[in-house]
N, C-alpha and C positions, 0 to 999 in steps of 0.2 A: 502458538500452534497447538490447538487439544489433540491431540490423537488417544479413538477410545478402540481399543480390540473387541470386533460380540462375538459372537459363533459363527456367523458366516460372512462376515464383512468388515473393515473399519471403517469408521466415521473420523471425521476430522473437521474444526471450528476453524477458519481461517482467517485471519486479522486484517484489517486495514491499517497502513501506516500514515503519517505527514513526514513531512521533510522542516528538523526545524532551524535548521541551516543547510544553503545549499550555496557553493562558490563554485565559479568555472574558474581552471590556472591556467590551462591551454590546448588547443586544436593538436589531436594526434594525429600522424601518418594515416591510420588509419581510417580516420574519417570521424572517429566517436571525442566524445572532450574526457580531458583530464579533469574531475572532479574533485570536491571535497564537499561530505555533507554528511548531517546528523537526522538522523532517521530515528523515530519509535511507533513502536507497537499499538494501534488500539480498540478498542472493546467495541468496534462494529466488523460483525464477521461473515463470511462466505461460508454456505454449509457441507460437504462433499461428503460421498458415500463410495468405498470400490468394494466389487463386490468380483471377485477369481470365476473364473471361465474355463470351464472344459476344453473349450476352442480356443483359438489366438486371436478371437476378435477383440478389437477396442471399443464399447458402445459406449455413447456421453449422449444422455438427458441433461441440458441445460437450459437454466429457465430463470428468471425474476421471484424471487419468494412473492406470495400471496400479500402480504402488507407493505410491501414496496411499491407493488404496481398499484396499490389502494391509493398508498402517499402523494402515487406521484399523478396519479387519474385527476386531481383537483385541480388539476391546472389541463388547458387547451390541447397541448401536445406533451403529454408523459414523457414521449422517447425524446425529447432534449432534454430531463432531466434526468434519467436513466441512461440512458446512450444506449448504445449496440450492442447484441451477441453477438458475434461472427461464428463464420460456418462451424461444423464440427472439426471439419480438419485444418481450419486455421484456428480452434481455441488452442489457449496454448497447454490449456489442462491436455486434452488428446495427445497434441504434439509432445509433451514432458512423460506422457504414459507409454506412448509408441514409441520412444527414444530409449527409454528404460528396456522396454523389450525387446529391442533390439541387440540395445550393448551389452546386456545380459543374457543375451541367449533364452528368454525367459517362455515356453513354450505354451504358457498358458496364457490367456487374454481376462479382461475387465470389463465388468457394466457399472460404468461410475453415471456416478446422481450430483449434480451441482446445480445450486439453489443459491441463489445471488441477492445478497443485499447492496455491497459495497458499489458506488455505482464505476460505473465505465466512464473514461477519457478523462477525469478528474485529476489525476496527479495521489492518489490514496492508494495506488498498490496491487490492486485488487486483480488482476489478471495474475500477475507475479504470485501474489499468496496463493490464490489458487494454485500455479502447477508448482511451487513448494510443498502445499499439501498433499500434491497429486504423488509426486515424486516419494513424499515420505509415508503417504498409505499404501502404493502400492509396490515398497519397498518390505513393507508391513505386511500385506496381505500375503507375496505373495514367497514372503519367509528367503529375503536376499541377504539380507544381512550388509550391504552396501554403508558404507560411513556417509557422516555430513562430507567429509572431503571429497570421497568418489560422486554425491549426489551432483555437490556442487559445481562439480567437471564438465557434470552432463548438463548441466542448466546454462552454463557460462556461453552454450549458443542460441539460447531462445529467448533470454533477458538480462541486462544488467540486475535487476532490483531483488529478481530469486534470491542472489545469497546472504540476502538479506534477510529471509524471512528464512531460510535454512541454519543460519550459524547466529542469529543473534538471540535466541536462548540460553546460551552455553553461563550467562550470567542469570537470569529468569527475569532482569526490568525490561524488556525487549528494548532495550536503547544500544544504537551501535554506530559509528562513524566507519564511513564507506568513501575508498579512495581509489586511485585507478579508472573506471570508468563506471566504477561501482560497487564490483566484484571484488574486492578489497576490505575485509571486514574487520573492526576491533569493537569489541566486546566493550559496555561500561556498565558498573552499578547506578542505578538512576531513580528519585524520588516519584511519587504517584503525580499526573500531573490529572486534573480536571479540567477538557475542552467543549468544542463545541465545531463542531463540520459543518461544512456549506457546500452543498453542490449547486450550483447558479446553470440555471439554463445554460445547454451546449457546451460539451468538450473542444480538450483542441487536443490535436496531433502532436505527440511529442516530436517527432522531426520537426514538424514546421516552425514548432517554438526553439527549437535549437538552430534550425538555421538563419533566425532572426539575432540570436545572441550576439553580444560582444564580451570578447575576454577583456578584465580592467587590468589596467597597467599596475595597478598593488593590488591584490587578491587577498580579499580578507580572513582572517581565524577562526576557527572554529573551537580554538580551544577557551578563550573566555566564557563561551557558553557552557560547553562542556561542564566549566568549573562551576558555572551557576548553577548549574541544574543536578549537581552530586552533592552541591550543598544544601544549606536550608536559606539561599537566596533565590529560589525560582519566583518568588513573586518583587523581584526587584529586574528582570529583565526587561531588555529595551523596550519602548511598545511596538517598535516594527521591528520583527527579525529580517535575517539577510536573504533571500532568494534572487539568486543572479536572472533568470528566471523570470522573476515576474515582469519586467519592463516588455521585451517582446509578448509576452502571455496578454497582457493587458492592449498594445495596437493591435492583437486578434481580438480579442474580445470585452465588449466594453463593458460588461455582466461582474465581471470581476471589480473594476472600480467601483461599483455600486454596491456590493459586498464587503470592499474595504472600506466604504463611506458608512455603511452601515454600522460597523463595528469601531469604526473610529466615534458614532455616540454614543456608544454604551463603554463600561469602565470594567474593560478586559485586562486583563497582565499583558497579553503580548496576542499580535494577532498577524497573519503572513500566509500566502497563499501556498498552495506545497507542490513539492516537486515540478512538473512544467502545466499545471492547471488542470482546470479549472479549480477545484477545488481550492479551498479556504479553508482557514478553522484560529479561532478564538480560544488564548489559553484563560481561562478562570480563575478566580480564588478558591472554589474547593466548590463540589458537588451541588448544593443549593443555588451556587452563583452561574454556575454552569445550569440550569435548569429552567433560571431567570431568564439567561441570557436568551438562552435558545427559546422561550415563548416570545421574546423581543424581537429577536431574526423572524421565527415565523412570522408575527404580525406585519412586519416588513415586508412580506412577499420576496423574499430573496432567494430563495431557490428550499430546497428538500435538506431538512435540518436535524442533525445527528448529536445529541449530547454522548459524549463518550469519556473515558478513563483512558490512560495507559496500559498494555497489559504485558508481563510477558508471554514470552514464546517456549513452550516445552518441544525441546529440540531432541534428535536422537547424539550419540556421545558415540565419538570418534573412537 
């Protein structure tokens, strides 16, 4: 997460994540699962702007950056590969700025600018980073002084994957395992990795993918990968990573086999749809290879294709 101070506004870069493991252990009480999953940071971003208000209005400009909607115009129908804005008062940027004003007493209001690359309904994060950014510019803007702990308090009801994009700079490789139902974080130092994102026509619902899940009777580790990926073994990992996840994700959508087909003929490190989809992404051998790959997927017609890095996250400090 960039956060820049100008004179009369902060900006902020906001990150897309994958999931490069994900396990379910078990169905809670309350309805949500008991998870286990390794998350990172990476270098395709959401742009935001807040900008302090005289009045206690909330205003949100939200919109497709200018070169997304180009990418995605090539094809018949864009909005299956971009997905949805939702209203302004169900984005969750709004909903995490008006929550902030609230519980803060915060008498003043915001005209935030958010400007979207990262696409919608994919499983990359990108709703979630955004009101992390929201939450920490206009913690910024509007001079609260608020910690990652008390942000993360207030986030803990409008998303699992927020505190993620909150607390896992506290190391700077944006890599962090998330336990609980998400909102669980530990921090790891983590090497640069070189991928490759797929957004395949049409999102799915993350409910609906979850209530296709089954919990496995052994619930696998996350910690061997862990160890690969803080070593200098990341290009000795499986070639399919774990996402409990994708089996139901795939009988909704069959877009996704054809992205894993794809990448099963090209000679990736490791390659694993993330979080509950659509999205996909292909790990590399380093920058070049990642560049290949990705003119390889375009020609493929597989959906809107994103070479990216890992990045970290500059976080604010408790």
């Amino acid at each position: 997460m960039l956060l820049q101070r100008l004179a009369s506004k902060v900006s902020v870069l906001a990150p897309a994540k994958i999931n490069l493991f994900l396990e379910l252990l078990e169905k809670r009480p309350d309805g949500f699962h008991e998870l286990e999953t390794v998350m990172v940071a990476v270098s395709l971003f959401d742009r935001l702007e807040i900008t302090p208000l005289a009045t206690s209005e909330i205003e949100l400009d939200c919109a497709w950056e200018t070169g997304q909607t180009a990418q995605a115009n090539q094809w018949e129908d864009p909005a299956q590969f971009l997905g949805d804005l939702p209203p302004m008062e169900s984005n969750l940027v709004y909903r995490a700025v008006k929550l902030l004003q609230t519980e803060e007493n915060v008498p003043h209001g915001a005209r935030i600018i958010l400007r979207k690359r990262i696409p919608s309904a994919s499983g990359f994060g990108g709703a979630s980073s955004d009101a992390a950014a929201a939450l920490m510019a206009a913690n910024l803007a509007w001079n609260l002084g608020c910690s990652i702990n008390r942000l993360s308090e207030l986030a803990a009801s409008l998303g699992s994957d927020i505190p993620f994009f909150l607390h896992a700079g506290q190391l700077g490789s944006g890599l962090a395992m998330a336990t609980g139902r998400g909102e669980k974080i530990a921090t790891f130092p983590g090497k640069r990795l070189d991928l490759v994102l797929i957004r395949p026509a049409g999102g799915l619902s993350t409910p609906e993918v979850f209530r296709r899940c089954r919990i496995p009777a052994s619930p696998e580790s996350a910690q061997p990968l862990l160890a690969s990926l803080q070593s200098d073994q990341q290009m000795s990992l499986p070639p399919t990573l774990t996402n409990r996840l994708s089996l139901p994700a795939r009988e909704l959508s069959s877009t996704i086999d054809r992205v894993a087909n794809a990448c099963e003929q090209l000679d990736v490190v490791a390659h694993q749809m993330s979080g509950s989809g659509s999205g996909y992404f292909a790990i590399c051998r380093n920058r070049p290879h990642a560049m290949r790959v990705a003119a390889r997927l375009r020609a493929a017609n597989v959906g809107m294709v994103f070479p990216v890095t890992t990045c970290g996250i500059r976080a604010l400090r408790n």
